[in-house]
C-alpha positions in Angstrom: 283.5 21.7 150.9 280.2 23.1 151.1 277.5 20.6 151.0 274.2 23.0 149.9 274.5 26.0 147.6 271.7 28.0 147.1 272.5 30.2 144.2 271.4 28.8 140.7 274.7 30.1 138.8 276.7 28.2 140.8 274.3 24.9 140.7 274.5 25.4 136.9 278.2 24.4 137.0 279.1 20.4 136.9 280.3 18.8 139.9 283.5 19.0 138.4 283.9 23.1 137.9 282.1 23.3 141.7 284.7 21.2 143.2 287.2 23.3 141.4 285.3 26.8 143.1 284.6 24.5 146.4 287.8 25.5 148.6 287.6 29.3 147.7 284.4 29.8 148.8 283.7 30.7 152.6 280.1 31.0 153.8 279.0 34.8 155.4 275.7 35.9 157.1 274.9 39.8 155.5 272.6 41.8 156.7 269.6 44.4 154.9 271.2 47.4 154.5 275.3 46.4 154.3 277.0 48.8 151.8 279.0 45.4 149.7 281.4 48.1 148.2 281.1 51.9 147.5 282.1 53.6 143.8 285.8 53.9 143.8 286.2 50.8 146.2 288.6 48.2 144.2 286.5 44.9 143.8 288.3 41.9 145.3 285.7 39.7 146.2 282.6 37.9 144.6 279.2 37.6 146.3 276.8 34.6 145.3 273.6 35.5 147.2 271.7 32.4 148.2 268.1 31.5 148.9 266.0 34.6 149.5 269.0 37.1 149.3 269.4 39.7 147.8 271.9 42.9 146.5 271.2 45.4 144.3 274.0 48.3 142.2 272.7 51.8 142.9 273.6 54.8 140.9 274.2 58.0 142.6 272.7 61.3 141.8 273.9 64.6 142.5 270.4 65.5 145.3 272.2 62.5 147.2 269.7 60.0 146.0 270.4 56.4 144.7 268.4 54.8 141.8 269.0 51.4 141.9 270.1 49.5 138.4 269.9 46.2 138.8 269.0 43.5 141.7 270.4 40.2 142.0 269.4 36.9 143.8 270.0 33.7 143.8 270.4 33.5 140.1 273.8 36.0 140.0 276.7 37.0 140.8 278.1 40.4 142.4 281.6 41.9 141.6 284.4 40.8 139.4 282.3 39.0 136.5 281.6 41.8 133.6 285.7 43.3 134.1 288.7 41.4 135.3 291.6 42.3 137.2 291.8 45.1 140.2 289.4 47.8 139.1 287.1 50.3 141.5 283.5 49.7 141.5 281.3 52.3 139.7 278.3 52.1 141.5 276.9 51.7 145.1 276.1 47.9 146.1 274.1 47.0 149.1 272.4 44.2 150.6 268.6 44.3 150.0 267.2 41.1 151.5 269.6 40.1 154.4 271.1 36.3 154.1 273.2 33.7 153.0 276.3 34.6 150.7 279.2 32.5 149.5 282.2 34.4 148.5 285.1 34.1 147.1 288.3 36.6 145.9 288.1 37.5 142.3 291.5 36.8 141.8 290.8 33.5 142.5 287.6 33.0 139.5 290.1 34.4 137.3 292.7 32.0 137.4 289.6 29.1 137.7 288.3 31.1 134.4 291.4 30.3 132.8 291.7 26.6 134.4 288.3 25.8 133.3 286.4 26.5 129.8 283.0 26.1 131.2 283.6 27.8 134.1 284.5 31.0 131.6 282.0 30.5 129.8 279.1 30.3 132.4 280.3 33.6 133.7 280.6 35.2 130.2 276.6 34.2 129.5 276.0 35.7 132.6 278.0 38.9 132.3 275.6 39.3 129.2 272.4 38.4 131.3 273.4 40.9 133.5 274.0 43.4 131.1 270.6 42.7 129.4 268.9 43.2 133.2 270.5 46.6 132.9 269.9 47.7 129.5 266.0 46.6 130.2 266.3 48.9 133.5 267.6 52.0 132.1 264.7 51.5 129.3 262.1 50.9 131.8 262.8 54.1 134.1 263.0 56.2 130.9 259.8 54.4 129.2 257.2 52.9 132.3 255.2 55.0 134.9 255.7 55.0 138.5 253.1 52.4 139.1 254.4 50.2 136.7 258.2 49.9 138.2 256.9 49.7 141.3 255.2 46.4 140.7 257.9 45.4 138.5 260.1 45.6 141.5 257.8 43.9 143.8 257.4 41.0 141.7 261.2 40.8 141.0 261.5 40.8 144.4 259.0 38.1 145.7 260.6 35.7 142.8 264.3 35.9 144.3 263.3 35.4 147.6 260.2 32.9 147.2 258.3 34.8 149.8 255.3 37.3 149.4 256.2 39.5 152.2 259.4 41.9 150.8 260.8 43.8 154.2 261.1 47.6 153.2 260.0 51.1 154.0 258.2 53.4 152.0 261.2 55.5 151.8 263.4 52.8 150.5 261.2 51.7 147.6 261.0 55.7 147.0 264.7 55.8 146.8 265.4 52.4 144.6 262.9 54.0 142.0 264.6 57.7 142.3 261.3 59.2 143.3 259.8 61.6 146.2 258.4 60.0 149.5 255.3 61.6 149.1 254.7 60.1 145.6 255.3 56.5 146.4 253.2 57.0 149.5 249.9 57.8 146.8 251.0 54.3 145.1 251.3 52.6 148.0 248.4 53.6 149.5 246.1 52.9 145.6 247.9 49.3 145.9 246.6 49.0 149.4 243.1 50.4 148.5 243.0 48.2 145.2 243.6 45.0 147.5 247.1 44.1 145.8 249.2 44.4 148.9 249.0 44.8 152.8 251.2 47.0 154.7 252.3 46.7 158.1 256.0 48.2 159.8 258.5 47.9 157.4 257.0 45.4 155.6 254.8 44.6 152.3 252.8 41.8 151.7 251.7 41.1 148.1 248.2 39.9 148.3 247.3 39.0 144.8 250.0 38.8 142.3 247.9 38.4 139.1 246.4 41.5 139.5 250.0 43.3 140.7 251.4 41.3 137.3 248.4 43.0 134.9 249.7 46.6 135.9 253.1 45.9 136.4 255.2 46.5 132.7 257.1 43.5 130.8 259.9 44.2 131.9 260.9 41.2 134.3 259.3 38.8 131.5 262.0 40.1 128.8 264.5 39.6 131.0 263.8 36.0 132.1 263.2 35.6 128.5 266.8 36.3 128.1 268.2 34.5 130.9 266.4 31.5 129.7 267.5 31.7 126.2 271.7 32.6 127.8 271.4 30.2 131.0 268.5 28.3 131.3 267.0 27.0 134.3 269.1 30.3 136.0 266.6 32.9 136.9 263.9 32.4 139.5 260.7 30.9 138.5 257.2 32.9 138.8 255.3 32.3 142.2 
């Protein structure tokens, strides 16, 4: 049995539905960068990212480029919880902040679904949080300007992992917003100049998040809002 979990889906389960998950779930060590599954690749297992990691679904376009859809921490689930059963992944899912992950096969959360009503449950509510992170992303990229998802993203980012310091390069913030190199390198570099963040090798450092919060859009507010009226207590708190 594993004696600390750091995921707050999991932690919002009594101690009766975690013993009943408790023997299925082995502990694994993922680096930034791992490709969790690619589209097409059947979903067998679920990831619970733990303390400051981090996995995000990125949609494919036909330059090459992936615009990333959604990003999950400690307060989700990957794979197997919107669909049951053996399907294929439809989009790209990669680590973003290297960690801690529990995992267990989705076979296995399936039968527990059925075994326990408030284990089905949780996981419904949070199929719908997760679909209501989504629905708020797709209107954001269509709706918000550059500088405004890119603070959105920084700030989503800093509350799942509880640091201020987000490893990434300036191309890989450029490709999760589905934007040129040379673009995100002008809002980079008014962010640095306006004193919200500092910059060194693969690495930002937010250096005052009211003022990244008053351009950022209200995006990640609506979508705590939700979390907290589906699953309160689940999503990250503000820094």
């Amino acid at each position: 049995m594993i004696e600390t979990i750091e995921n707050n889906l999991l932690n919002a389960l009594k101690a009766s539905d975690l013993e009943l998950l408790g023997p299925h779930l082995r502990e694994l060590q993922i680096a930034t960068g791992t490709t969790i599954y690619d589209p097409g690749d059947h979903v067998e297992s679920v990831y619970f990212p733990c303390g400051s990691a981090m996995a995000g679904f990125f949609v494919g376009l036909p330059d090459g480029k992936g615009v990333e859809t959604a990003l999950i921490g400690r307060e989700g689930a990957i794979g197997g919880i919107v669909s049951q059963g053996r399907l294929p992944a439809y989009a790209r899912c990669s680590v973003q902040n290297g960690g801690h992950f529990l995992v267990m096969e989705s076979q296995r959360l399936e039968e527990l679904k059925i075994q326990s009503l408030t284990i089905r449950h949780l996981f419904a509510r949070y199929a719908d949080c997760l679909m209501a992170q989504i629905f708020q992303t797709t209107a954001c990229n269509a709706g918000h300007t550059i500088d405004q998802r890119a603070a959105k993203w920084m700030l989503s980012t800093v509350e799942r992992s509880g640091t201020l310091t987000i490893e990434m390069t300036q191309d890989q913030l450029a490709q999760m917003l589905g934007i040129g190199r040379s673009y995100i390198s002008r809002v980079i570099a008014a962010m640095k100049r306006d004193g919200l963040i500092s910059v060194s090798r693969k690495r930002v450092h937010l250096e005052n998040l009211e003022r990244m919060r008053s351009i950022s859009c209200d995006c990640n507010d609506n979508v705590k809002y939700h979390f907290d009226s589906v699953l309160k207590g689940v999503y990250p708190d503000e820094m």
